[in-house]
C-alpha positions, 0 to 999 in steps of 0.5 A: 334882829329877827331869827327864822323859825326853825324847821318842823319835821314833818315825819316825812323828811320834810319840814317847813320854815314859814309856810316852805317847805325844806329837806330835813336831813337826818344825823348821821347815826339816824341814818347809819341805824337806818342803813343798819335795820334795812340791812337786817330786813335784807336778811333771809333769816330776818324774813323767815322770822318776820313771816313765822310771827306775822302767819301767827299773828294772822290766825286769831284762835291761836293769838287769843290763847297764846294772851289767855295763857300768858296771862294765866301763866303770870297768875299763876306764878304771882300766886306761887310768889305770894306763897298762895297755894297752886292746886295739882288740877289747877296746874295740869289744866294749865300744862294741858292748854300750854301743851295743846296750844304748841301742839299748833305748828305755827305756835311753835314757830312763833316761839321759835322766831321770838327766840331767835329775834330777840337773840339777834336784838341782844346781840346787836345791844351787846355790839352797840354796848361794848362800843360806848364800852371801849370807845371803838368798834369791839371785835367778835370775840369780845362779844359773849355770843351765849344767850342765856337760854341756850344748851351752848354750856357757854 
């Protein structure tokens, strides 16, 4: 007995089953994570932040030497975990050029939407974490709202 050829997504929904094509319906986790990132686009604060990254993004001056101090800055901190000596110039023309970039307003909403959007993605992992943790849906204050990075004193 022969068995049908399973269906191909198509990365549309769709798939096809010897040469028809048919609706391929996604789990139901699918789904509710795609009910749930609609629901975050939704958001004024999701936009905000999306906008703020993306006018960055969208000035190429500001793009570039944000990438050369990140990779400066990496540098520099690999040498200081080698023990290789950093000069006191070396590391003032860094803060020079790190101060002169956020200087730049959309620098500073930049790093403030990053911040921010990376706070909601820890909280929504802490969510889906204590869920597999205590086999239900974790009430808010199970959840530890304090980032790491914040002056909360939490």
């Amino acid at each position: 007995m022969c068995e049908e050829p399973a269906a191909l997504p198509s990365g549309d929904g769709r798939g096809t089953v010897a040469g028809m094509e048919t609706e391929v319906k996604d789990p139901p986790i699918v789904e509710k994570t795609k009910e749930l990132c609609a629901t975050l686009l939704a958001q004024p604060e999701v936009a905000d932040m999306l906008a703020d990254i993306n006018a960055f993004l969208a000035k190429e001056e500001l793009r570039s030497r944000y990438d050369v101090l990140t990779m400066q800055g990496e540098a520099l901190a690999q040498r200081q975990q080698l023990g290789l000596e950093i000069t006191p110039e070396e590391y003032e023309k860094f803060e020079k050029e790190r101060d002169e970039w956020l200087s730049h307003e959309l620098s500073q909403k930049f790093l403030d939407a990053q911040k921010r959007m990376q706070a909601l993605q820890d909280q929504l992992h802490q969510y889906v974490s204590k869920t597999f943790e205590l086999g239900r849906v974790p009430e808010s204050f199970e959840i530890d709202t304090c980032c790491n990075d914040c002056d909360c004193g939490g």
